[in-house]
C-alpha positions as CSV (number, residue, x, y, z in Angstrom):
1,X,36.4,-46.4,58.8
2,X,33.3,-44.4,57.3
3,X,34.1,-41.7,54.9
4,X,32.0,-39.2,54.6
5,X,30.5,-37.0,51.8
6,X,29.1,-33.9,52.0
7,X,26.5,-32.8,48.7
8,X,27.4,-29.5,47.3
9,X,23.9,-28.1,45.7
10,X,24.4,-27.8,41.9
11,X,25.0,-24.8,39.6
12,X,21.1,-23.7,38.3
13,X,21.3,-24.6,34.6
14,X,21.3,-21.5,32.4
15,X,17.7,-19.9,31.9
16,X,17.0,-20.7,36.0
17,X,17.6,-17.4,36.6
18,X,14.6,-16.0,34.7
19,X,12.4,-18.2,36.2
20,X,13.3,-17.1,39.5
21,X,12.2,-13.6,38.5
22,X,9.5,-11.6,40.3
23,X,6.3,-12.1,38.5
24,X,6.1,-8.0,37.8
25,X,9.5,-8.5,36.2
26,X,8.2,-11.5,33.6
27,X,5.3,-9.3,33.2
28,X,7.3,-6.4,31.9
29,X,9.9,-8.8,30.1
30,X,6.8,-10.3,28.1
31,X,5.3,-6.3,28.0
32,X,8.3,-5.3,26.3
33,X,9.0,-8.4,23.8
34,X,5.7,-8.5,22.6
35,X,6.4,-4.3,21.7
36,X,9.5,-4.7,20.0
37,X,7.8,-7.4,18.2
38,X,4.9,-5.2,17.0
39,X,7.8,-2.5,16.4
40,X,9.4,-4.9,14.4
41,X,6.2,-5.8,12.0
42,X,4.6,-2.5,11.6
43,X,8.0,-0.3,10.8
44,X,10.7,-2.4,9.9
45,X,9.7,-5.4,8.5
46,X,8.8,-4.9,4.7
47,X,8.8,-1.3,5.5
48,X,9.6,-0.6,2.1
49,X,7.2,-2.7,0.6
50,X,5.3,-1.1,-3.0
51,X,1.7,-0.6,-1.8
52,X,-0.2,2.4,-4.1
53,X,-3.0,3.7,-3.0
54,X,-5.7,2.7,-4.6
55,X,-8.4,4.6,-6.1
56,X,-11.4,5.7,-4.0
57,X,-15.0,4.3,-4.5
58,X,-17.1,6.7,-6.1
59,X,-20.5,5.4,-4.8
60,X,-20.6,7.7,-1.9
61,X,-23.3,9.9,-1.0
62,X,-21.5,13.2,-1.3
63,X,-19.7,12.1,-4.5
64,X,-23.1,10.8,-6.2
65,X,-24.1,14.5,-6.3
66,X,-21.8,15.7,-8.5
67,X,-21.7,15.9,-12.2
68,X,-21.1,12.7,-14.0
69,X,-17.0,13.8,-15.3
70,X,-16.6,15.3,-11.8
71,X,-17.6,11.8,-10.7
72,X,-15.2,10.0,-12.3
73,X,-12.1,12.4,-11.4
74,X,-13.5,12.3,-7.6
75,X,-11.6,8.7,-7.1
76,X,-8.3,10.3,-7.6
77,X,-9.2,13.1,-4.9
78,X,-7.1,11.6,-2.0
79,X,-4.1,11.5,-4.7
80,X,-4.7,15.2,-5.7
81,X,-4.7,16.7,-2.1
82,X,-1.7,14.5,-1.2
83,X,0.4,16.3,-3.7
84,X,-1.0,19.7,-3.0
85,X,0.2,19.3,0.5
86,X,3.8,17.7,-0.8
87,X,3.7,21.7,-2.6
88,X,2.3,23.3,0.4
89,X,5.8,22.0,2.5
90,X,7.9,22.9,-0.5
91,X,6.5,26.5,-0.6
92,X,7.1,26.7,3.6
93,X,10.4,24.9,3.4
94,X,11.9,27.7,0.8
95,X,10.4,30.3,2.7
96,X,12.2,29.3,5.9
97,X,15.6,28.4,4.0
98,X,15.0,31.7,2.4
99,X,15.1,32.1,-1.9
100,X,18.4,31.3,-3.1
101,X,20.1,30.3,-6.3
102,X,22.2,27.3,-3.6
103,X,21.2,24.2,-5.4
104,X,21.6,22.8,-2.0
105,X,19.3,24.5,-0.6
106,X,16.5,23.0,-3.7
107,X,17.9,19.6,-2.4
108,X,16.7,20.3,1.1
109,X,13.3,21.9,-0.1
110,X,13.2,18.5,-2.2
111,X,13.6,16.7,1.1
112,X,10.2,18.2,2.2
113,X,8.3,17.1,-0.7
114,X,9.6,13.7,-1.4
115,X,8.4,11.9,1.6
116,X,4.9,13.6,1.2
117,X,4.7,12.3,-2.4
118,X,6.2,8.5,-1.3
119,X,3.4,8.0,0.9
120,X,1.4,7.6,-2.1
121,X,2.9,4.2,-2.7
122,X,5.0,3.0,0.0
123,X,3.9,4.5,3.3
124,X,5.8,3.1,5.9
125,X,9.3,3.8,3.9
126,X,8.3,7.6,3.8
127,X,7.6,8.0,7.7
128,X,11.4,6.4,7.5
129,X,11.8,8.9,4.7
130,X,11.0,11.8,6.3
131,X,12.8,11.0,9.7
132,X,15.9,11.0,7.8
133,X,14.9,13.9,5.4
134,X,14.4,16.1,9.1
135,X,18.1,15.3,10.5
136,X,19.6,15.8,7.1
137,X,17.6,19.0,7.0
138,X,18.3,20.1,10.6
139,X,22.1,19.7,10.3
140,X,22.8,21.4,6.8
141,X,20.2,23.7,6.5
142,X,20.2,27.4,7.9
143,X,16.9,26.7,10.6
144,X,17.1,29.3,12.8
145,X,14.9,28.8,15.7
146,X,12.9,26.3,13.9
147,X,14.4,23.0,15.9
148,X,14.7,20.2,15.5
149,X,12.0,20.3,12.9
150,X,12.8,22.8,10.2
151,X,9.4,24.5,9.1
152,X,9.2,22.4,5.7
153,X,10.2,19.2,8.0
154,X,7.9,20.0,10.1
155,X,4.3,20.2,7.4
156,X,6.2,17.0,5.8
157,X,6.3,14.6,8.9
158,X,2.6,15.9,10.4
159,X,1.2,15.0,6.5
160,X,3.5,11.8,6.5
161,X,1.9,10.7,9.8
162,X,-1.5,11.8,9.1
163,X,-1.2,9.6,5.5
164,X,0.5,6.4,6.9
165,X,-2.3,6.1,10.0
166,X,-4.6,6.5,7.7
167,X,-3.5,4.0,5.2
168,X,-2.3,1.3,7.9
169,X,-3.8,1.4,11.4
170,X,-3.8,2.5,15.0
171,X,-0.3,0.3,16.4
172,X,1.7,1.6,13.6
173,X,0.3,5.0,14.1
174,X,1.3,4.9,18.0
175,X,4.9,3.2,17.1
176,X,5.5,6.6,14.8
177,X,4.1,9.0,17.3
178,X,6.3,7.1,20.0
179,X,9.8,7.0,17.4
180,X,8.7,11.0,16.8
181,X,8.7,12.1,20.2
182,X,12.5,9.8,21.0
183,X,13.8,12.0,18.1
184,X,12.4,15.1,19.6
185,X,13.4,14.9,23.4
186,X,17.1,13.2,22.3
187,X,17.8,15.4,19.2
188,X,20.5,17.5,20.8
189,X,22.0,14.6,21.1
190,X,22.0,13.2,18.2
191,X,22.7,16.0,16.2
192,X,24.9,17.8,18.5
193,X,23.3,20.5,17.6
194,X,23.7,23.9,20.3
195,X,20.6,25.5,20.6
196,X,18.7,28.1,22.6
197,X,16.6,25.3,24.7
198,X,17.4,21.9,25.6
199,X,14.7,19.9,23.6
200,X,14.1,22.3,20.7
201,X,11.8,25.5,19.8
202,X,9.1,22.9,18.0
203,X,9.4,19.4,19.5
204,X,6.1,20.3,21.8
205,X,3.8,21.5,19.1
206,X,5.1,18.4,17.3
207,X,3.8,16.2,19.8
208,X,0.6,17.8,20.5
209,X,-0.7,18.3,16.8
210,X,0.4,14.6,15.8
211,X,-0.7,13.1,18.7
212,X,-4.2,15.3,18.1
213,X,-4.2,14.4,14.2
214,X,-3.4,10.1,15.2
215,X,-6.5,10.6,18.1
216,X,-8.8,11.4,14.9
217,X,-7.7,8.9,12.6
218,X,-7.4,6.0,15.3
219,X,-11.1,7.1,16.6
220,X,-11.9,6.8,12.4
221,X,-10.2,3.3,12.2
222,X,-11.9,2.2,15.3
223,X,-15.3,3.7,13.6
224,X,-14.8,1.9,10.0
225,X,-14.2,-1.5,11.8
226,X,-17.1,-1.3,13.5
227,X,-19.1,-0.6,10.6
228,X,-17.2,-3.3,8.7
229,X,-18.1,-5.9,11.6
230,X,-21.8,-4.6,11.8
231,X,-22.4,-5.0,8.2
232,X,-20.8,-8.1,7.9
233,X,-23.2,-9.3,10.9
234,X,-25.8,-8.0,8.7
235,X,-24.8,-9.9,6.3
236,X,-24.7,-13.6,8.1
237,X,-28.2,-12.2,9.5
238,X,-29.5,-11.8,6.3
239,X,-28.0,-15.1,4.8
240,X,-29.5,-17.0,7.8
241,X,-32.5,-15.4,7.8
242,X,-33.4,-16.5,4.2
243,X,-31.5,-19.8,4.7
244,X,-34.0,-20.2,7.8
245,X,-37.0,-18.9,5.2
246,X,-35.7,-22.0,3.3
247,X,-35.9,-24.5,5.6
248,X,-39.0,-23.0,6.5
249,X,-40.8,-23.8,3.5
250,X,-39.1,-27.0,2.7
251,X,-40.2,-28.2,6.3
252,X,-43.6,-26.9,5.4
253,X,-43.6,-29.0,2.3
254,X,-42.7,-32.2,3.9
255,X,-45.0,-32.4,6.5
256,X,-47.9,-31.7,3.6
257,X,-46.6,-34.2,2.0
258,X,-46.3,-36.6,4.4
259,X,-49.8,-35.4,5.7
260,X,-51.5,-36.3,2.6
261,X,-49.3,-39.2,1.2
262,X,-49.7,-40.7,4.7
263,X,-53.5,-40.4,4.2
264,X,-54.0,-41.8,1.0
265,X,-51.5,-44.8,1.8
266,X,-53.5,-45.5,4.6
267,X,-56.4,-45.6,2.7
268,X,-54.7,-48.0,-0.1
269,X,-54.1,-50.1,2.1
270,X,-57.1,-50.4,4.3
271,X,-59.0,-51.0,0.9
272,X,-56.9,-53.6,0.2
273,X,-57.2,-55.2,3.3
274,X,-60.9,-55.2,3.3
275,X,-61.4,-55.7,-0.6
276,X,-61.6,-59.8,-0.2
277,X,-64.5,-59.7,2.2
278,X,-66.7,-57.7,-0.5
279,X,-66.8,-60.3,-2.8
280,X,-68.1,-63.6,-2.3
281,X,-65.5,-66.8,-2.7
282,X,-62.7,-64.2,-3.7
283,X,-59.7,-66.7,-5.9
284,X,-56.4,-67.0,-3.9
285,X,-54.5,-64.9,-7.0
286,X,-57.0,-61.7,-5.9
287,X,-56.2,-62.5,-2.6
288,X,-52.6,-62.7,-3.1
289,X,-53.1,-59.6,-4.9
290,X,-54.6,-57.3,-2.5
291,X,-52.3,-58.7,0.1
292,X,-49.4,-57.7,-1.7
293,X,-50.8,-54.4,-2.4
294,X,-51.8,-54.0,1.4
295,X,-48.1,-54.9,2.1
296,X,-46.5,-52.6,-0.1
297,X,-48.6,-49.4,1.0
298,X,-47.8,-50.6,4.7
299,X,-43.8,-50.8,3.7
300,X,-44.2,-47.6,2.0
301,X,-46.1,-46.0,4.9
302,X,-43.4,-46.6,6.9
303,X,-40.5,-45.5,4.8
304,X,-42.6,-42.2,4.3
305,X,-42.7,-41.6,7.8
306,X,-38.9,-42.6,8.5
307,X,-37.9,-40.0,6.1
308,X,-40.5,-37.0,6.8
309,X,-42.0,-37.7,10.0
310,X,-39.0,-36.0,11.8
311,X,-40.5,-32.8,10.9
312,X,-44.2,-33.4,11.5
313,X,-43.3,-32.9,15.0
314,X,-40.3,-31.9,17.6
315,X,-41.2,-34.9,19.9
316,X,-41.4,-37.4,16.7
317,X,-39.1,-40.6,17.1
318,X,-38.5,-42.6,14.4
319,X,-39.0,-46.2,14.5
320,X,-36.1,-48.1,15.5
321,X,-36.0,-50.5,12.1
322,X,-33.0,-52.1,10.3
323,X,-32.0,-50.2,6.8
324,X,-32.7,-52.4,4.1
325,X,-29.7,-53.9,2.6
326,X,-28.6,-56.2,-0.1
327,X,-29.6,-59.2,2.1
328,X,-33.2,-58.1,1.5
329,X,-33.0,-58.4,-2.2
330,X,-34.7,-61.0,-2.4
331,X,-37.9,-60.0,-0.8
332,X,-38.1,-57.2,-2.8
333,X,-37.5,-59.2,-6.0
334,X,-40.3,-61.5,-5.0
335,X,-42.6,-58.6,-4.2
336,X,-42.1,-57.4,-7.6
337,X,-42.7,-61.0,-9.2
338,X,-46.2,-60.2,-7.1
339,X,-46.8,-57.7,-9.5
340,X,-46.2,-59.3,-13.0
341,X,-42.7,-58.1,-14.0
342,X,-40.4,-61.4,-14.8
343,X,-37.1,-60.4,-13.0
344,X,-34.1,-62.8,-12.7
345,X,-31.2,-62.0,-10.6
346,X,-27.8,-63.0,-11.5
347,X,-24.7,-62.8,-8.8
348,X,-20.9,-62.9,-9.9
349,X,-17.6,-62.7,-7.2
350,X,-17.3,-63.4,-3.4
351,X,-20.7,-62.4,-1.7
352,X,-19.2,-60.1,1.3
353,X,-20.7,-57.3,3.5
354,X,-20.0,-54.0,2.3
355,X,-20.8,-50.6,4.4
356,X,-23.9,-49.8,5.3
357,X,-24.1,-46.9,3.4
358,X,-23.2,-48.9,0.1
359,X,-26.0,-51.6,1.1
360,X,-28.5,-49.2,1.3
361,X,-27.6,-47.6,-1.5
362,X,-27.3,-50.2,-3.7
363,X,-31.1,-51.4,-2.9
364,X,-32.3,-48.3,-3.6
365,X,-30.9,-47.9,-6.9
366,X,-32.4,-51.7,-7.8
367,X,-35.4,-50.8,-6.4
368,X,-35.9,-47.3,-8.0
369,X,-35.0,-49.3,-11.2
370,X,-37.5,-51.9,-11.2
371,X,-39.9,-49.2,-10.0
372,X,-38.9,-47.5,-13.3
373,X,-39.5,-50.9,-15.0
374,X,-42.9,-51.5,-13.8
375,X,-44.3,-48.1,-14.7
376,X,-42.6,-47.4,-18.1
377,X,-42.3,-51.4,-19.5
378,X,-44.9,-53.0,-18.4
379,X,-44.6,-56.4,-19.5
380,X,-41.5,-56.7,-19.8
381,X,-39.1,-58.7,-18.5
382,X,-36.2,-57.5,-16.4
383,X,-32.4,-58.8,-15.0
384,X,-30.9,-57.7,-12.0
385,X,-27.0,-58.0,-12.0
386,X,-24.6,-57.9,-8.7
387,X,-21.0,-58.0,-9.3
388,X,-18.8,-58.6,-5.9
389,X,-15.0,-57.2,-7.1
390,X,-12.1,-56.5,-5.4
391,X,-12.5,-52.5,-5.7
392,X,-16.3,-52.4,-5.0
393,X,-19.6,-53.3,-6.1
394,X,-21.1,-53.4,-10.0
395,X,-25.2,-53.4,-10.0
396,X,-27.0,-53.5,-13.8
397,X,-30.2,-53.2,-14.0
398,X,-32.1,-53.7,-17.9
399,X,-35.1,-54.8,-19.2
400,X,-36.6,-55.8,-21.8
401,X,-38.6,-54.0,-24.8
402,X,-42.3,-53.8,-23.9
403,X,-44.1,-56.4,-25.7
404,X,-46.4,-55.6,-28.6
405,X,-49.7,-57.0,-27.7
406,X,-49.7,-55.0,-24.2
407,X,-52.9,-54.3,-22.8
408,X,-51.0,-51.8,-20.1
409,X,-50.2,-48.6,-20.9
410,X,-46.8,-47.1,-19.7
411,X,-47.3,-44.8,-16.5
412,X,-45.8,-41.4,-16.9
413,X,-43.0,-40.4,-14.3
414,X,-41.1,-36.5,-13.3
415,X,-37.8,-37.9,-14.6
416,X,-36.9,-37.8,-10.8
417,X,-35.9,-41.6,-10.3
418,X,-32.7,-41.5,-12.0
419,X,-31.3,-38.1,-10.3
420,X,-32.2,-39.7,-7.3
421,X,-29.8,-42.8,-8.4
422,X,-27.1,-40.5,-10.1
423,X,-26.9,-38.5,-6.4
424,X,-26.9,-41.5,-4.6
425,X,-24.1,-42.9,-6.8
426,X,-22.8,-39.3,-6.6
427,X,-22.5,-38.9,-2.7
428,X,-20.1,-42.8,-2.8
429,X,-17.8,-41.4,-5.7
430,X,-19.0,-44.2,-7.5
431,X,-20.2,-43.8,-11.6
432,X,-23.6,-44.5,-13.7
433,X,-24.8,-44.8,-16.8
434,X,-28.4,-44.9,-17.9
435,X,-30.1,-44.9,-21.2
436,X,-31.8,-47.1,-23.3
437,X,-30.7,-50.3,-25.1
438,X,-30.3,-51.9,-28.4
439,X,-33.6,-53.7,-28.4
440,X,-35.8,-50.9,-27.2
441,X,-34.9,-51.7,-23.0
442,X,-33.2,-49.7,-20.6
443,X,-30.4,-50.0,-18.8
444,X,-29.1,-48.7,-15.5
445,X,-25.0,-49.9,-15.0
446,X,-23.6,-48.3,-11.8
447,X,-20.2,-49.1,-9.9
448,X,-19.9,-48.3,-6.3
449,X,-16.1,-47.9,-5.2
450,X,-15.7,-50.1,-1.6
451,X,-12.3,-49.2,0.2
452,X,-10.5,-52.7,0.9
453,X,-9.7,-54.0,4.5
454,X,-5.4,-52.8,3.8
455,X,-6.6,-49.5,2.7
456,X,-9.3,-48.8,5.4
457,X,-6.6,-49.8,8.1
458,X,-3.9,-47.6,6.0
């Protein structure tokens, strides 16, 4: 016998329901979250926040014409008209209430003043301020036809608005013009107050003035952003346009120097290359000589245009060579040897290979040292040290004092070899030291740091 089951269709979890929505409804469900949310940050949260107003700039072009102590008082001219208007709703509010001796009818002139002069340094609290100061006013004061905005109310909340747009921005001023106009068209309501029309004697004019008065300040914000953002784009234009002037100049600079080094290396070592043939049975050491010399202006050439031929020309291509690296130490030791300088090189630790950026820079830094040995202590002899340890890689470089019978003079350098090492040394987080010995050498000690295998995988 077959029993059969029928499959009821399951209960939609909870928050199916939205989903099956019409798309119009999400649309207004997002529409109106994302308002309440704005509602929430522009008039509610930290509504009652202390934010003066500052001082006003006093380098303006109106301002710069007038006398040098009306100048300095012109910062605090905002502040000054903001309280003349706080007096200017007192003077209408006892008017309307009429003079009495009442001290509550001083309290509910007070209430037309205060939220004028609160703007000064909490502005949204005082469009809160004056919302309450107008019900409080419209339900214990003697108004007369002047509903739901008693006449003081009513100067306090247009100069309330006016000051809070200004000092915050176009969404806050639309969320107070849209709260203003609720209170308006539901104040019978609210109040319960019986009166001779259904929304009030003064809730139009309300509406129209503030919403005329929030126009102009929104169309001001709108205008001062746009200045902001044009001279701030003036500003990046300007910084590019001298860091382009730079460039500019230095690319100028390298190409004539790589126009007239490259000339007069070729030249070197053409000379060298042809100087054994102008002499008759030349001795292998002259020969050896001018080969080196050829070599090293060819090595040289080709470093140069490594380096600066990328901006001789937008189609340059560099030569596809190896960077030198520690492996080629010892060509370049024996090309000094060529030259006269007595170098010995001394290695300490586990010979490993390091990155490449460590390699090269370690040669450089030997070579710009014996470079620095050969022109200022000639003669001398000189001691390369490498030191493989576990955090990196230790390179000393010192020679010796220059002998006393020395027929060749010291060459005069710029200084720039060792602030070439020291940036080098500089750009690895590594250290240096450079300065001259207790014997009359010098002395180059650097330490590259090299990241071990555990920490590069960490």
């Amino acid at each position: 016998m077959t029993e059969t089951t029928h499959a009821h269709p399951a209960a939609p979890p909870p928050g199916d329901g939205a989903k099956s929505r019409s798309p119009e409804y999400r649309l207004a469900y997002r529409l109106a979250r994302n308002a309440l949310r704005g509602l929430r940050h522009d008039l509610i949260h930290n509504a009652f926040d202390y934010r003066p107003l500052p001082r006003r700039e006093t380098n303006g072009r109106l301002v710069r014409l007038l006398p040098g102590r009306l100048r300095e008082y012109a910062g605090w001219a905002p502040h000054a008209l903001i309280v003349a208007i706080s007096f200017l709703a007192f003077g209408v509010s006892d008017l309307a209430f009429g003079v009495s001796d009442s001290s509550f009818d001083v309290i509910l002139d007070l209430l037309a003043v205060i939220p004028v002069l609160m703007s000064l340094v909490r502005p949204v609290g005082a469009f809160w301020m004056s919302m309450g100061a107008t019900v409080v006013s419209t339900l214990f004061g003697d108004i007369g036809d002047y509903w739901p905005w008693p006449a003081g109310s009513f100067v306090c909340h247009l100069a309330v608005l006016t000051v809070v747009a200004l000092r915050t921005g176009p969404r806050t001023a639309a969320w107070m013009w849209v709260l203003t106009a609720l209170y308006g068209m539901s104040a019978k309501i609210l109040i319960g107050h019986v009166g001779p029309y259904y929304h009030g004697i003064n809730t139009g004019p309300m509406l129209v003035l503030s919403a005329l008065i929030l126009l102009c300040v929104a169309v001001w914000h709108i205008r001062r952003s746009a200045e902001e953002e044009v001279t701030a784009q003036q500003t990046v234009t300007a910084h590019e346009r001298s860091r382009r002037t730079l460039l500019e100049e230095r690319t100028t600079i390298a190409r004539e120097l790589h126009d007239v080094v490259a000339h007069h290396m070729s030249v070197v070592a053409i000379q060298a290359e042809a100087a054994p043939y102008r002499v008759e049975n030349p001795p292998p050491e002259l020969e050896r000589a001018f080969a080196t010399i050829r070599e090293n202006a060819v090595a040289a050439l080709t470093e140069l245009r490594r380096v600066l031929g990328v901006v001789r020309a937008e189609d340059y291509e560099a030569p596809d060579a190896p960077q030198p690296t520690l492996a080629d130490l010892d060509a370049l030791l024996a090309n000094v040897r060529d030259t006269g300088l007595d170098v010995e090189k001394v290695v300490t630790g586990a010979v490993r290979e390091l990155p490449q950026g460590v390699e090269l820079s370690a040669y450089r830094i030997v070579q710009e040292a014996l470079s620095n040995s050969l022109r200022h202590a000639p003669g001398a002899s000189a001691r390369v040290e490498i030191g493989y340890v576990l955090g990196g890689l230790g390179l000393r470089i010192v020679n010796g004092p220059v002998p006393a019978p020395n027929l060749v003079k010291p060459s005069p350098g710029a200084g720039h070899g060792v602030t070439g090492m020291r940036e080098r040394v500089t750009m690895l987080n590594g250290e240096m030291t450079a300065g001259p010995t207790d014997d009359g050498g010098y002395e180059v000690a650097v330490f590259l740091p090299v990241a071990s295998v555990n920490e590069g995988d960490a």
